[in-house]
N, C-alpha and C positions, 0 to 999 in steps of 0.2 A: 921246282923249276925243271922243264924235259933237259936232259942231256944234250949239248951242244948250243945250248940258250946263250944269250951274250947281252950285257949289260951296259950301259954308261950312262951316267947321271949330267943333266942339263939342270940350265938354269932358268926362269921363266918370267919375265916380265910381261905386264901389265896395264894398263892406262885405264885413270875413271876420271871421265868428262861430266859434267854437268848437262843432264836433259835437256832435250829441246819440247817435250809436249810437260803440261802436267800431273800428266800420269804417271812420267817414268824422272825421277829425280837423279841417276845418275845410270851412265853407258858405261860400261865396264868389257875392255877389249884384251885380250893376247895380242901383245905388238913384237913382241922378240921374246926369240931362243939364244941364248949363251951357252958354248962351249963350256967356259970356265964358271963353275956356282961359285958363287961370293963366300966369303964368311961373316953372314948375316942369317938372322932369324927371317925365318917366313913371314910375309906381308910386311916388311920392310919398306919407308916411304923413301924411293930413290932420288926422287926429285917432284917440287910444285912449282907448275907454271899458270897464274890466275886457276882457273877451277879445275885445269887439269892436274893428276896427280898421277906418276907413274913409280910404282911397286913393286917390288921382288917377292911376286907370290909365294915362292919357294922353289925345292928341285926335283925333278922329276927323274924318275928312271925311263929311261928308253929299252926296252927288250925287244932282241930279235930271236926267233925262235927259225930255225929249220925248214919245217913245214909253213910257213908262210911266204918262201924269198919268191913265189910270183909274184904275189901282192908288191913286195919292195921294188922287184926288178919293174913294175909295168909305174911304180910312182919314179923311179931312177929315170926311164924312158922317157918321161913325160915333158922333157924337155925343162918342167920349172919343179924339182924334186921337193914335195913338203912334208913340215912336222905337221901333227895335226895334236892340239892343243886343248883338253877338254878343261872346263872347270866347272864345279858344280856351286849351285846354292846351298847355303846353309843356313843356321837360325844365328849362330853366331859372328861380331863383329868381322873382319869388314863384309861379310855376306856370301862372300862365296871361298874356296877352297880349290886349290888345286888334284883335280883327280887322276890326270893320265898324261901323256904325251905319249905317240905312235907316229912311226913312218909307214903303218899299213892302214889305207885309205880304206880295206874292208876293215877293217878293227872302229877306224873313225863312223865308219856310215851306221855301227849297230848303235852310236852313241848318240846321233845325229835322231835316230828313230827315237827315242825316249822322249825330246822335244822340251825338257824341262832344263837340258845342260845349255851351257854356253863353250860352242869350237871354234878354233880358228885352224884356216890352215897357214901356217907360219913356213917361210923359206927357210929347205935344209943347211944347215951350218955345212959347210964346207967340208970339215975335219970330219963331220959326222956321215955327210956323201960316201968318204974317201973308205969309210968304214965300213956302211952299211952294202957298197960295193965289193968290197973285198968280200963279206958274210956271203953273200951271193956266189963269190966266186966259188969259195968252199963249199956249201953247203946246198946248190941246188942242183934238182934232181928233177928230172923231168917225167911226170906223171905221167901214165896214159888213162886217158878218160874211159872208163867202164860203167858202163849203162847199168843200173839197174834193173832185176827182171822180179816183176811180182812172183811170190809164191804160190805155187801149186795149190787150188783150192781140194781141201781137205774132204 
């Protein structure tokens, strides 16, 4: 972890609905972020309503690093500040696995390019606004953009 990095663990819930085509036997969504992680095991069934069932996938770490707080300050600005929420397939029960939560929307879009994850962007918890603002306060630095110049050819 770089120097000045900053941590806090969320918690992640879930919903799997019952397909509508199919093809696809069940939709499996990030519906909330929690402040507070439970004291539960991962993939936990929090509640079933007819074929919906909603989950406590597990907790994610949030890290904010330094050298990112544009990225945060322009998701802060954005008037609807979001977690963005990956979670990956796997071979084992219930199919997928929690991989990431990020509040830098560049960190979410290299996630987004692989096309085999599933993201949501989920509303910043409050508490965690209140946070990721402050990290900003402290921590950013206003770069100047310098252009790159090809090297002299040889």
């Amino acid at each position: 972890m770089t120097p000045n990095t900053e941590t806090r663990r969320v918690a992640v819930l879930v919903e799997r609905r019952k397909g509508v085509t199919p093809w696809q036997e069940w939709v499996w969504q990030a519906v909330e972020v929690l402040e507070a992680v439970p004291d539960l095991p991962p993939w936990s069934v929090m509640r079933t309503e007819g074929s919906t069932t909603l989950w406590f996938a597990g907790a994610a770490e949030v890290a904010l690093h330094p050298t990112d707080t544009d990225n945060y300050r322009h998701n802060l600005g954005s008037g609807q500040p979001r977690l963005w929420v990956i979670l990956r397939q796997i071979e084992t029960e219930p199919g997928l696995a929690l991989h990431v939560a990020t509040a830098d929307a560049g960190e979410a879009h290299n996630y987004a390019d692989s096309g085999t994850d599933l993201m949501e962007a989920l509303p910043l918890p409050t508490g965690l606004t209140a946070w990721v603002e402050d990290f900003c306060e402290r921590h950013h630095q206003v770069r100047e953009f310098r252009k790159r110049k090809r090297d002299a050819k040889a």
